[in-house]
C-alpha positions in Angstrom: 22.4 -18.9 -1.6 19.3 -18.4 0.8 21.2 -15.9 2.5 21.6 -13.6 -0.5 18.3 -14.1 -1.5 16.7 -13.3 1.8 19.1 -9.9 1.2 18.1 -9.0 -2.1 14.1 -9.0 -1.5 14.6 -7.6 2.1 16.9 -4.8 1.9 15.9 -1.4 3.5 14.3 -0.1 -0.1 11.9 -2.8 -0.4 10.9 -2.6 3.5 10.0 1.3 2.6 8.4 0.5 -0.2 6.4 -2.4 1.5 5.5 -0.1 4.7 4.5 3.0 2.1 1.9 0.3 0.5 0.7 -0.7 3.7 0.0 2.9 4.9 -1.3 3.7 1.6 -4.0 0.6 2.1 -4.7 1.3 5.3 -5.9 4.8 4.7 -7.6 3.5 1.8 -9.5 1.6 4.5 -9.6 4.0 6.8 -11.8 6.6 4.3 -13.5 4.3 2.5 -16.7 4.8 4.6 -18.0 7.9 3.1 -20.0 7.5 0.0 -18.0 8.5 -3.1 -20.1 11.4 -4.5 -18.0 11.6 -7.8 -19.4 8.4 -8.9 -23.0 9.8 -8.9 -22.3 13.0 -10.4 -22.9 12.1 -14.1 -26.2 10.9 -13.1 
């Protein structure tokens, strides 16, 4: 029971789709330290 469990949430599409998130976040991160201009524009 465990053992199809453990196969059904960590099959290869779900480690892609896990590792895609990640990279997505850390680049996120990564540019997050410039100042986001398009927030002050309508000011």
């Amino acid at each position: 029971m465990l053992q199809k469990i453990y196969e059904w949430i960590f099959n290869r599409e779900n480690l892609l789709a896990v590792v895609l998130c990640l990279m997505l976040i850390a680049l996120l991160i990564a540019t997050a330290d410039d100042t986001p201009v398009w927030i002050y524009q309508g000011f």
